[in-house]
C-alpha positions, -999 to +999 in steps of 0.1 A: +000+000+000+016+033-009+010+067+010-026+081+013-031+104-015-055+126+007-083+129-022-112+107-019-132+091-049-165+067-042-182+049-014-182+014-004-192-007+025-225+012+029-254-001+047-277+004+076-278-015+105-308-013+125-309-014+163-312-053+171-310-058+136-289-074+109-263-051+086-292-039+050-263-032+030-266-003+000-254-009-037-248+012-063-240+039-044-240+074-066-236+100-039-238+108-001-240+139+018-231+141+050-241+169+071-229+180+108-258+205+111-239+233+125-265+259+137-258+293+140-272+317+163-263+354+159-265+382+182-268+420+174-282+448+192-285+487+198-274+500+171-256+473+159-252+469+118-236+438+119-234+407+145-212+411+175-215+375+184-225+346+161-217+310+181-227+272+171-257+271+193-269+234+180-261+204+162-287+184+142-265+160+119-273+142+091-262+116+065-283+109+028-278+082+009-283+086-028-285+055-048-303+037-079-306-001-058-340+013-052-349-026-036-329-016-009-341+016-001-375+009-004-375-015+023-365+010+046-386+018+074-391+058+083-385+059+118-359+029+120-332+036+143-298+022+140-264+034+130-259+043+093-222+041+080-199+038+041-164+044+035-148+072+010-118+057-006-086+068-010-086+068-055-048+048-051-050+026-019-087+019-018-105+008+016-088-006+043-061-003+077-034+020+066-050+030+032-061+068+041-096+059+034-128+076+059-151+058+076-180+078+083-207+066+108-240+079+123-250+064+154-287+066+167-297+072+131-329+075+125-342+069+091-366+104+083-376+091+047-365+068+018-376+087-014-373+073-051-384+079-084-376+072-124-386+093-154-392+075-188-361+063-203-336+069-176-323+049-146-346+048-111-327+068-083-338+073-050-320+083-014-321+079+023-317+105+045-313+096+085-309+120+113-286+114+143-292+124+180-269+121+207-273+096+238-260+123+262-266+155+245-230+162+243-214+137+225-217+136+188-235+110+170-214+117+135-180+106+134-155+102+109-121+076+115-094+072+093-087+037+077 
């Protein structure tokens, strides 16, 4: 295995695994978005033009899984809870210990809606989009570990 490249090209190993359940894995993976939620709150006052204070007041993270194995995704449950989880490869070196690869993971994922669709003469797509919450309230649910 040669150095991490530190770029990233596709997803594999993606799949939800619902609490007390077994791993649904998730082919044909064309996209995910993965979002911390960062949400601001500003502060301004008097005669204040511009804020004075902005801070990260809350977190609501999230992770969407966009793909055309619409079998899959339409055996999702809304509401499922679980942890939600796919690794972005390193383009040289792949997946695995050492290769510079990211494995990004949602705990207490709960699955908000699986939506799908086709249009005449193109491929069926659809995605899943989970929200996380934190057991504690402190600790985040996202996380992201180098391979």
């Amino acid at each position: 295995m040669s150095t991490p490249t530190t770029i990233y090209m596709n997803w594999t190993s993606t799949g939800f695994t619902p609490t007390g359940g077994s791993l649904q894995a998730v082919s044909r993976v064309s996209g995910i978005d993965i979002d911390p939620g960062g949400q601001l709150l500003e502060y301004s006052g008097d005669g204040n033009r511009f804020p004075v204070a902005i801070f990260n007041h809350m977190n609501k993270p999230s992770f969407t899984i966009n793909s055309e194995n619409i079998g899959v995704l339409s055996s999702l449950a809304p509401g499922a809870v679980g942890v939600v989880s796919s690794i972005l490869n390193d383009p040289k070196n792949g997946a695995g210990a050492g290769s510079g690869a990211i494995l990004f993971a949602l705990a207490n994922a709960v699955l908000e809606n699986p939506k799908m669709g086709g249009k005449h003469m193109a491929y069926a797509t659809g995605s899943a989009t989970f929200k996380g919450y934190s057991s504690d309230g402190v600790t985040s649910p996202l996380t992201a570990t180098p391979q």
